[in-house]
TORGUDO-17614 format. One record per residue (C-alpha): residue in one letter; x, y negated, z. Coordinates in nm, 2 decimals. Example, Ala and Ser with C-alpha at 12.3 -4.5 7.8 and 13.67 -1.06 7.14 Angstrom:
BEGIN
<atom residuo="A" X="1.23" Y="0.45" Z="0.78"/>
<atom residuo="S" X="1.37" Y="0.11" Z="0.71"/>
end
This chain:
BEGIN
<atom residuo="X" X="25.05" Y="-0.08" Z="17.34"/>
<atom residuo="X" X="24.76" Y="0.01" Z="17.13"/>
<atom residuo="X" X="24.68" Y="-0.45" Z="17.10"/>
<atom residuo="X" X="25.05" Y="-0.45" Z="16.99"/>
<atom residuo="X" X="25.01" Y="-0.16" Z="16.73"/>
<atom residuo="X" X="24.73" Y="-0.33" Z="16.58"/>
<atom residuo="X" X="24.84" Y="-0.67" Z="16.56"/>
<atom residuo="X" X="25.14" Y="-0.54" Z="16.41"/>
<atom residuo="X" X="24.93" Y="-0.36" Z="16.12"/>
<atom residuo="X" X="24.71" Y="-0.67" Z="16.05"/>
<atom residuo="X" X="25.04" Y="-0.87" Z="16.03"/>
<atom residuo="X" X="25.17" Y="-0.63" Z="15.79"/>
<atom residuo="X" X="24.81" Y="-0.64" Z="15.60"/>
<atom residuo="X" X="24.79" Y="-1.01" Z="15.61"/>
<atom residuo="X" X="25.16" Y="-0.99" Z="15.46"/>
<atom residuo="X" X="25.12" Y="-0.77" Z="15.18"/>
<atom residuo="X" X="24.80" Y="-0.96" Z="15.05"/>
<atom residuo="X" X="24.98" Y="-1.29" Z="15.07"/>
<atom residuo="X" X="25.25" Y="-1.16" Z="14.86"/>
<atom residuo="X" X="24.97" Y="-1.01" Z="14.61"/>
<atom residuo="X" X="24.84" Y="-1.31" Z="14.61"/>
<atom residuo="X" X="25.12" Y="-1.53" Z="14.55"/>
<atom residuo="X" X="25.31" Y="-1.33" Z="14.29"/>
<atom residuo="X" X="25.02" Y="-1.34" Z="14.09"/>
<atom residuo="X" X="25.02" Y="-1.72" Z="14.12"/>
<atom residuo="X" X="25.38" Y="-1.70" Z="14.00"/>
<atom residuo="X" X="25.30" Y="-1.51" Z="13.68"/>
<atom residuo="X" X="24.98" Y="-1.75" Z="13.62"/>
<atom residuo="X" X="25.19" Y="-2.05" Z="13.67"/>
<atom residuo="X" X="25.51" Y="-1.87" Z="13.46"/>
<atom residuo="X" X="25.22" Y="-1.83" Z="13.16"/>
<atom residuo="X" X="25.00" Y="-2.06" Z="13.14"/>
<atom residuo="X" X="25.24" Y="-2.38" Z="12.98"/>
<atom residuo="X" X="25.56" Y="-2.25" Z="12.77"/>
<atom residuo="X" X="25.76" Y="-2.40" Z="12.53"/>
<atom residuo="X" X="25.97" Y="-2.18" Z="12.29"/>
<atom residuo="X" X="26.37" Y="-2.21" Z="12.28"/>
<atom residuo="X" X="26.50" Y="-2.06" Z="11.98"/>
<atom residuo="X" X="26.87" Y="-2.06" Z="12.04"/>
<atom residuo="X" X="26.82" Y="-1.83" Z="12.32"/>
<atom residuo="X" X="26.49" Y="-1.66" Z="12.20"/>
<atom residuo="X" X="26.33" Y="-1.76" Z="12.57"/>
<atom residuo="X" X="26.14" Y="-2.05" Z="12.70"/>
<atom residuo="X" X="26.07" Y="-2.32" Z="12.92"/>
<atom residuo="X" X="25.77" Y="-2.31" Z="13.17"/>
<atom residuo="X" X="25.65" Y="-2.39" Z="13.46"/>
<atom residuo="X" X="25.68" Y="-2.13" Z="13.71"/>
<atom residuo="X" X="25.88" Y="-2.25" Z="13.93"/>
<atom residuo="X" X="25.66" Y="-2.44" Z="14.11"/>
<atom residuo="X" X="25.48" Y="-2.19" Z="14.22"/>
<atom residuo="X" X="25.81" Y="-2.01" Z="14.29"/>
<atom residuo="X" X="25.94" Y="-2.29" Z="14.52"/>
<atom residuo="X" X="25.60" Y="-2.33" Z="14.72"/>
<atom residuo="X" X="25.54" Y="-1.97" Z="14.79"/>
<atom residuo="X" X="25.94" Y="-1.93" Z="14.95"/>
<atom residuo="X" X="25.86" Y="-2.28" Z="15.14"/>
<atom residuo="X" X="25.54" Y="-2.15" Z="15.29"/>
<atom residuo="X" X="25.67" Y="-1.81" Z="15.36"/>
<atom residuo="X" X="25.99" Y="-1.75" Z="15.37"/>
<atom residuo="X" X="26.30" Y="-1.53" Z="15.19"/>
<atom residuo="X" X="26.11" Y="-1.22" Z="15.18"/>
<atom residuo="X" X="25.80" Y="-1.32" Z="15.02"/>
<atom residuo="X" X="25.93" Y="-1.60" Z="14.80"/>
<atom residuo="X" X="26.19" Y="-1.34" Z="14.65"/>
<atom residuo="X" X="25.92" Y="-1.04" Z="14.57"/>
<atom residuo="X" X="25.68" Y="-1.26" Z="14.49"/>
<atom residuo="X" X="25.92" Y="-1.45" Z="14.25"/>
<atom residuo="X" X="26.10" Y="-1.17" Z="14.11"/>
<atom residuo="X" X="25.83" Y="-0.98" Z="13.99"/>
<atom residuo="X" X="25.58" Y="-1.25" Z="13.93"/>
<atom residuo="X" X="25.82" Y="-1.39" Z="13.66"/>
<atom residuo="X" X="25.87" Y="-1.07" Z="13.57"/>
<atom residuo="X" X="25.50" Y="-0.97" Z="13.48"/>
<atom residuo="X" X="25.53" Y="-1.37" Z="13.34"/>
<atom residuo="X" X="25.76" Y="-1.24" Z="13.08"/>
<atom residuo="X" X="25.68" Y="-0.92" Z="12.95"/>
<atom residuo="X" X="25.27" Y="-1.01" Z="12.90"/>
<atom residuo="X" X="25.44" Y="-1.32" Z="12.68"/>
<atom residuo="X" X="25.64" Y="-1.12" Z="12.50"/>
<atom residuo="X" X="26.00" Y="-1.15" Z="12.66"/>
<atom residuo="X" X="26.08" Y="-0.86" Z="12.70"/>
<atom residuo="X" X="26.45" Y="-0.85" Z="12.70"/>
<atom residuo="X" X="26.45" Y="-1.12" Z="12.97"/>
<atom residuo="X" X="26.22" Y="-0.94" Z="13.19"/>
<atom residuo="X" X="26.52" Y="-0.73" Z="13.40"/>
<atom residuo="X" X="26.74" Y="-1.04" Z="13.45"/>
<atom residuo="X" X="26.44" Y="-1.28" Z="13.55"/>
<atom residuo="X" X="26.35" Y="-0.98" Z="13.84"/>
<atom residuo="X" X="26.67" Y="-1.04" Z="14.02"/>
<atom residuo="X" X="26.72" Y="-1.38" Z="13.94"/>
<atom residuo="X" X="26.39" Y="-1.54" Z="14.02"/>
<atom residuo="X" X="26.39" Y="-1.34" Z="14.34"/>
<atom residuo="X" X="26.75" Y="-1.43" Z="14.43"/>
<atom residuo="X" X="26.61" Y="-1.83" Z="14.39"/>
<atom residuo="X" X="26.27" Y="-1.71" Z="14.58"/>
<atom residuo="X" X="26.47" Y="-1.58" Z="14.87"/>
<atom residuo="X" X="26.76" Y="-1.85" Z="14.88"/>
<atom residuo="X" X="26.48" Y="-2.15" Z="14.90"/>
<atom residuo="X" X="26.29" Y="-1.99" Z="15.15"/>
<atom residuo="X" X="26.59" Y="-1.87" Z="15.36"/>
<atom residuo="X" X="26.76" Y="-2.25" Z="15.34"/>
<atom residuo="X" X="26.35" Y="-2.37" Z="15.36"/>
<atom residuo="X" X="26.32" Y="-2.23" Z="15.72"/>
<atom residuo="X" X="26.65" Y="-2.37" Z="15.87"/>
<atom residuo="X" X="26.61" Y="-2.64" Z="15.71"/>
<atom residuo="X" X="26.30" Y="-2.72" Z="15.87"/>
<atom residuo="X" X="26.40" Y="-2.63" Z="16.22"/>
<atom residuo="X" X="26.64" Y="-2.94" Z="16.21"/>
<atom residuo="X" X="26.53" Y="-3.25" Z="16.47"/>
<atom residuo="X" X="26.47" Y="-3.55" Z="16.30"/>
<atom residuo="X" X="26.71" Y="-3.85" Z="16.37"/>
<atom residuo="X" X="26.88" Y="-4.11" Z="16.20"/>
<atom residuo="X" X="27.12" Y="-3.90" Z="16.01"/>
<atom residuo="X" X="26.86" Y="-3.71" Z="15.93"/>
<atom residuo="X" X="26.67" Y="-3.99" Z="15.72"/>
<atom residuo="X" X="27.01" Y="-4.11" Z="15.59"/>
<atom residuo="X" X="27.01" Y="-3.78" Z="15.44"/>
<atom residuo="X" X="26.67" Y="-3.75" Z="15.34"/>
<atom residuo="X" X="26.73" Y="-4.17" Z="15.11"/>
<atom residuo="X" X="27.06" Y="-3.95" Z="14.95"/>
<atom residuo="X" X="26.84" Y="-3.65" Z="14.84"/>
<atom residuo="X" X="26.57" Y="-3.87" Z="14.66"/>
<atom residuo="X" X="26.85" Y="-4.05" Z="14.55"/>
<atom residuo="X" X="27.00" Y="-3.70" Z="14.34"/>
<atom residuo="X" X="26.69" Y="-3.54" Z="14.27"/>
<atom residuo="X" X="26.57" Y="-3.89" Z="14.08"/>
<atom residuo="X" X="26.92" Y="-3.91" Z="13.90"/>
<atom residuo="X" X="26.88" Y="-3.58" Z="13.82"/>
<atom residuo="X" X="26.57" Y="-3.55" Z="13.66"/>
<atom residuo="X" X="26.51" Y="-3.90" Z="13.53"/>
<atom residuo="X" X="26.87" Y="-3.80" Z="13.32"/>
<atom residuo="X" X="26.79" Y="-3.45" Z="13.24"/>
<atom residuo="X" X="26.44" Y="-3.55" Z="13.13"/>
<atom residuo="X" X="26.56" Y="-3.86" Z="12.90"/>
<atom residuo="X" X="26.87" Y="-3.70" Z="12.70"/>
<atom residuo="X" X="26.70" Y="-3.34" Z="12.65"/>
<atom residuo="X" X="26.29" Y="-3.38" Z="12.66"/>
<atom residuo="X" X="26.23" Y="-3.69" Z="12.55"/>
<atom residuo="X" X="26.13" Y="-3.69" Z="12.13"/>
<atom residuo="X" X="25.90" Y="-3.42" Z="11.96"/>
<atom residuo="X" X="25.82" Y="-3.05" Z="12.10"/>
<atom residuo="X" X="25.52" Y="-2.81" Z="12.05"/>
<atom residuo="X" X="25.41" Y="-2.64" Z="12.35"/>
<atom residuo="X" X="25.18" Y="-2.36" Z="12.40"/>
<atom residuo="X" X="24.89" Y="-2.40" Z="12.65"/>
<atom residuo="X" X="24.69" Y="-2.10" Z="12.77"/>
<atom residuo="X" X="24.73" Y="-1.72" Z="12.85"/>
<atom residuo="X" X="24.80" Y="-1.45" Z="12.59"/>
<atom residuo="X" X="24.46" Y="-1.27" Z="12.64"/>
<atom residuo="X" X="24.27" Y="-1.54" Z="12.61"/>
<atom residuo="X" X="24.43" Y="-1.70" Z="12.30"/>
<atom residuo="X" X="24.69" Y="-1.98" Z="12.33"/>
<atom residuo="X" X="24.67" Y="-2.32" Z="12.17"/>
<atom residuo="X" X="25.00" Y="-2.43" Z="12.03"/>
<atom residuo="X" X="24.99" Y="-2.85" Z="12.05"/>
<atom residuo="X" X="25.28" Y="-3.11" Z="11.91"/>
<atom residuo="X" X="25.37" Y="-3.35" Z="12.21"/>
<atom residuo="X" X="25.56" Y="-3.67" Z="12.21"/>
<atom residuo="X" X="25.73" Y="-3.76" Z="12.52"/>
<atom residuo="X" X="25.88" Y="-4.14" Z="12.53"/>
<atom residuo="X" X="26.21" Y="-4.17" Z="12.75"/>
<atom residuo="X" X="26.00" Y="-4.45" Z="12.97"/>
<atom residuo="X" X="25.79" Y="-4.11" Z="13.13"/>
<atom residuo="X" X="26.11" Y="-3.95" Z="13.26"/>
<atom residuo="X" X="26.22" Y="-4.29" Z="13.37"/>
<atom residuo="X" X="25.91" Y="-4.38" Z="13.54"/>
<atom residuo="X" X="25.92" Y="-4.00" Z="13.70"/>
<atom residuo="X" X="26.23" Y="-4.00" Z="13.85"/>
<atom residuo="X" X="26.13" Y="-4.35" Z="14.03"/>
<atom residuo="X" X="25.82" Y="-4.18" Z="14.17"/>
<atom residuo="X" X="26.00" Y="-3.87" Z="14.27"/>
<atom residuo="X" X="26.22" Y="-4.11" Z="14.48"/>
<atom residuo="X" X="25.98" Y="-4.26" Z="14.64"/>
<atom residuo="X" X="25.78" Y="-3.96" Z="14.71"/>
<atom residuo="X" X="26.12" Y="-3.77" Z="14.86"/>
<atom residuo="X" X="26.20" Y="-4.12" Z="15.03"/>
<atom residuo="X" X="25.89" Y="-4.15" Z="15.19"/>
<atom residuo="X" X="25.87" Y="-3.80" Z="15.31"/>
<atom residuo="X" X="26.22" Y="-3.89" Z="15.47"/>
<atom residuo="X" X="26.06" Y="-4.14" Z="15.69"/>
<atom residuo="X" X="25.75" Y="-3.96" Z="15.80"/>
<atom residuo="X" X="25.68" Y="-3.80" Z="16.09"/>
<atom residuo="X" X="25.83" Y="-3.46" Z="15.95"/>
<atom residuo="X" X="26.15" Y="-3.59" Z="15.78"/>
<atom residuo="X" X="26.25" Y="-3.22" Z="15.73"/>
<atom residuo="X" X="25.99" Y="-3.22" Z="15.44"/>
<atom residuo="X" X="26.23" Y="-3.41" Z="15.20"/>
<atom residuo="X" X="26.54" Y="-3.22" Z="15.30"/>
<atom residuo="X" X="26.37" Y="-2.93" Z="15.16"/>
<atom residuo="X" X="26.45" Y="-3.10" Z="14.83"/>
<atom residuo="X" X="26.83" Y="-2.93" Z="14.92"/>
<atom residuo="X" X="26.67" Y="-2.60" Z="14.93"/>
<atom residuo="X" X="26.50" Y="-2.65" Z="14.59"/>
<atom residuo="X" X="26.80" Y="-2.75" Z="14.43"/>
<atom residuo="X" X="27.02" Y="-2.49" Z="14.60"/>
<atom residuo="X" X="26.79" Y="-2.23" Z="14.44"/>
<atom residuo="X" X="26.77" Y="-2.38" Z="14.07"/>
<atom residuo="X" X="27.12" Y="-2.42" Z="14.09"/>
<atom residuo="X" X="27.10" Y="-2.02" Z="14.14"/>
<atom residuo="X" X="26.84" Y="-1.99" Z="13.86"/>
<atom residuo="X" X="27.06" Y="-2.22" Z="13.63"/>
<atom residuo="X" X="27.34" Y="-2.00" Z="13.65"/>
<atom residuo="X" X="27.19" Y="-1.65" Z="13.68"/>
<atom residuo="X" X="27.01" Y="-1.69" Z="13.32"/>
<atom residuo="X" X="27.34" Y="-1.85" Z="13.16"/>
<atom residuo="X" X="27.58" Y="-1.55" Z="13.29"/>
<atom residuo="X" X="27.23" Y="-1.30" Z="13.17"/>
<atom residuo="X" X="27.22" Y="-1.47" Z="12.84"/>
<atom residuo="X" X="27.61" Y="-1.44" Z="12.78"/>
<atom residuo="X" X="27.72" Y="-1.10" Z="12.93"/>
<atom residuo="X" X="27.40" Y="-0.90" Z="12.85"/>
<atom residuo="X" X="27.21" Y="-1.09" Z="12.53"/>
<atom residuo="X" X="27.55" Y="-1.17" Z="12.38"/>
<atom residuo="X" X="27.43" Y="-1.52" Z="12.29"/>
<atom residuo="X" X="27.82" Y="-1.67" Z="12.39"/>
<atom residuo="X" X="27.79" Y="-2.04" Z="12.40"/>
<atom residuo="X" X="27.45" Y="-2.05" Z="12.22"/>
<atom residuo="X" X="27.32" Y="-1.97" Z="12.56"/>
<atom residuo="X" X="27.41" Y="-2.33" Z="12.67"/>
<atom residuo="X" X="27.09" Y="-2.47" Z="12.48"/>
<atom residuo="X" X="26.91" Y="-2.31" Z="12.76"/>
<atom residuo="X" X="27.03" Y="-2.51" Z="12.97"/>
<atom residuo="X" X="26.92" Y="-2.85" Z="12.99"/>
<atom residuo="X" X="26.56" Y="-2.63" Z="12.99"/>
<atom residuo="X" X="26.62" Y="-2.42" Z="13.29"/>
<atom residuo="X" X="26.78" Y="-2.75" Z="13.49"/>
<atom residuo="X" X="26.41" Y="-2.91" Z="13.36"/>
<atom residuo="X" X="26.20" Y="-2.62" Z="13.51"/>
<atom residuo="X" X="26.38" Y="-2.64" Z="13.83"/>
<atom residuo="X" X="26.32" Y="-3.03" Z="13.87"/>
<atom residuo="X" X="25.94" Y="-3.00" Z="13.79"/>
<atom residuo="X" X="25.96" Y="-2.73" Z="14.05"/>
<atom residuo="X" X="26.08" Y="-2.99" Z="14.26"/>
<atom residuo="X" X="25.83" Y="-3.27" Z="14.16"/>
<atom residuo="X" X="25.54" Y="-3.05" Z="14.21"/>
<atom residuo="X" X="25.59" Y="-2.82" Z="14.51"/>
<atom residuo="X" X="25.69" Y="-3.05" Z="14.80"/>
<atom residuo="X" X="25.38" Y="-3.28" Z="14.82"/>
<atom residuo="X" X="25.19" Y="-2.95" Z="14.80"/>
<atom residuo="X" X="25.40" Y="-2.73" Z="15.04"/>
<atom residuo="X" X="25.34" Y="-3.07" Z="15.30"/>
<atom residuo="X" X="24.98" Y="-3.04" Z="15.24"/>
<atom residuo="X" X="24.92" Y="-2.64" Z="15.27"/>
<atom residuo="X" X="25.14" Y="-2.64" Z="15.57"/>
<atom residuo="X" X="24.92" Y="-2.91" Z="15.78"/>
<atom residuo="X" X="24.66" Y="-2.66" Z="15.75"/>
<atom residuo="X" X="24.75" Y="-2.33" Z="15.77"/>
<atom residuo="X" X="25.03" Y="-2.11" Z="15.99"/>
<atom residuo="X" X="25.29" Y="-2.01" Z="15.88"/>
<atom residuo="X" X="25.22" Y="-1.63" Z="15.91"/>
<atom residuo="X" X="25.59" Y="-1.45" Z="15.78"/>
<atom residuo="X" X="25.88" Y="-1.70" Z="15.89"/>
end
């Protein structure tokens, strides 16, 4: 009784530290590259990376508190203040739908249909992103690089519409690929990603209309949000593949 007490503490321990950990990664990764929207007096980052890997590794619960808050803390230490509540329930409602969909999505048997699947998902996340990318972020943008404390450099960037084209065929291949390891599940987690931007997308375009009042201004946000989600995408899959070869997953 006593051996079952006390590895049920150091689980708990081990949990809460992870989710210390991770929402604190979220809010790094939320601040440390933004790019001002004025339409919507908000801004495009890169947070959800960190968002997406942290729900892949460890589920619902941690991915939504870590998240949620995370972003949170993101927001109101760059001065977004009025974005702050609806970016608490909407990055954790993401964080806990990718990591809910993550697990059962990885407890699927690889097969045939399964790597059918896996060619159709890098097929839509390439579209996706190589078309989002070229229409909205190719052309000039200034970007801020750094945290507030420490002083943030604001640069003037140039994008060409060949990077987004070039992007979207590495993102198929990396998806593809994935599909036709040993762990096919890996790039079916691409559903899960885009289940849980799709959430995101929404969530900040119903906040920005019913509570900011921005009416159809709020659709200039748009394009941005769909853009954070996809580098989510890019990003956290190779690197949830890699992590999980080498660690447990300790809370799913």
């Amino acid at each position: 009784m006593l051996s079952v007490t006390s590895n049920a503490s150091l689980r708990s321990a081990v949990g809460v530290s992870i989710t210390a950990v991770f929402t604190a990664l979220v809010a790094a990764a939320t601040m440390v590259f933004s790019i001002y929207i004025p339409a919507t007096r908000g801004y495009f980052n890169i947070g959800e990376t960190m968002v997406y890997t942290t729900a892949l590794l460890f589920g619902p619960s941690v991915g939504a508190i870590a998240g949620g808050v995370g972003s949170m803390i993101a927001d109101l230490l760059l001065g977004f203040p009025h974005y702050a509540p609806g970016t608490l329930i909407i990055k954790a409602g993401e964080g806990a739908i990718v990591g809910y969909l993550g697990n059962r999505i990885y407890r699927l048997k690889a097969g045939a249909n399964l790597k059918l699947s896996s060619t159709l998902m890098a097929t839509a996340a390439a579209v996706l992103v190589g078309s989002i990318g070229a229409t909205y972020y190719a052309g000039p943008a200034e970007a801020s690089i750094g945290f507030p404390s420490a002083g943030q450099t604001i640069i003037s960037i140039e994008v060409p519409v060949v990077f987004w084209l070039l992007l979207a065929i590495l993102i198929f291949i990396v998806v593809a690929s994935l599909g036709f390891s040993s762990q096919p599940q890996f790039s079916l987690l691409t559903l899960a990603v885009l289940c849980g931007g799709a959430e995101m997308v929404l969530g900040y375009f119903l906040y920005q209309v019913g509570v900011l009042g921005f009416g159809w201004a709020a659709l200039a946000e748009v394009p941005f949000n769909v853009g954070q989600a996809s580098v989510g995408l890019i990003a956290s899959l190779p690197l949830v593949r890699a992590v999980w070869k080498r660690m447990p997953r300790f809370l799913t």
